[in-house]
C-alpha positions, 0 to 999 in steps of 0.5 A, a space after each residue: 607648704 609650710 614648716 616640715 612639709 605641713 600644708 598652709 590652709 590654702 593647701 589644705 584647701 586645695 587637697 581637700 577640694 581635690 578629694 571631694 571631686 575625686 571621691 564625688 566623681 567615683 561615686 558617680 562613675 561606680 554608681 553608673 557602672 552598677 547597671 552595666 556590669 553583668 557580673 552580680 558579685 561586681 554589681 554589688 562591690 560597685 554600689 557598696 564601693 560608690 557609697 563609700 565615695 560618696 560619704 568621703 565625698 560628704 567628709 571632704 567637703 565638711 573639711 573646706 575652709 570657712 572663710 568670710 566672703 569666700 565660697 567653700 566650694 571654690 576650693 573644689 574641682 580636679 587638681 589638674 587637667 591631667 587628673 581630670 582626663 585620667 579619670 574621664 578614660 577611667 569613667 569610658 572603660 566599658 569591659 567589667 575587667 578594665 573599670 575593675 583594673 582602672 580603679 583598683 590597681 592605679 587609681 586606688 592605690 595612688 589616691 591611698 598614698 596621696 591620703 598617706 603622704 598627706 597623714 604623715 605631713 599633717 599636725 596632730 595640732 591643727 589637723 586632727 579632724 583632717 587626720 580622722 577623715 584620712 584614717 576613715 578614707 584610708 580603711 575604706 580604700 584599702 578594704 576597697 581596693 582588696 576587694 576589688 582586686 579579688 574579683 579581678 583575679 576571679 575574671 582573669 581567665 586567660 592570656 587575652 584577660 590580663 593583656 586586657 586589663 594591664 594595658 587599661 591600667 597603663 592607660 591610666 596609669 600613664 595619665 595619672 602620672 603624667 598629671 603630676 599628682 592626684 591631689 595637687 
């Protein structure tokens, strides 16, 4: 960390690796989840929602550093081993109501204000092309997260339904915030 709480290259890096394996990772995870989910509206929120992930994924990885004699994608990988196993339960969900309450209500929201934290540190100086991949993120997440919420609310049917999906999204919750950040 820097001046006014601003990121140092190295921590700049390190955010953007972070996000590039995330976003990856989802990318992956929403993708396999499209064959398995039965539900056609959700299949089809999923491979829109994987595709994002992948493009942040593209946009992260063109904000690694370059630098003689060092690898950009060193830089890339789970912030923790917390978010790494956060996600990893995330990924084993297998009812369409705990994958949608897992992403949607804790692990997009976190990462919308891990990117937000980030915007209002950053230097419209020396990070405008990191503060246009935050704003295209941003939009996306939001515009994902909403999206996701309203098919949540059309599964929730009865009592077993929310009890279903509140203790998936304790479960990661829990293990995102015992991770200490999403991002670093």
């Amino acid at each position: 960390m820097g001046e006014e709480g601003r990121l140092d290259l190295h921590g700049t890096a390190r955010r953007a690796g972070a996000a590039r394996w995330l976003d990856a990772r989802l990318f992956e995870i929403l993708g396999g989840w499209v064959a398995t989910v039965p539900e056609p509206e959700v299949k089809i929120a999923l491979a829109t929602q994987a595709s994002h992930h992948g493009w942040h994924a593209a946009l992260w990885g063109e904000r690694l550093p370059t630098l003689h004699d060092v690898d950009a994608e060193r830089w890339v990988g789970p912030a923790s081993a917390g978010v790494e196993q956060a996600v990893e339960v995330l990924a084993g969900a297998t009812g369409t109501i705990e994958r949608l309450a897992g992403v949607h209500r804790a692990l997009l929201p976190r990462l919308a204000a891990a990117h937000a934290s980030h915007l209002e540190t950053a230097s419209p100086v020396s990070d405008g092309p990191t503060i246009r991949t935050l704003r295209l993120v941003l939009r996306d997440e939001a515009d994902d997260q909403q999206a996701g919420e309203r098919l949540l609310q059309r599964l929730l049917r009865t009592r077993a339904d929310v009890e279903r999906a509140v203790a998936h999204q304790a479960s990661v919750e829990c293990l995102l915030v015992d991770a200490g950040g999403l991002l670093g």
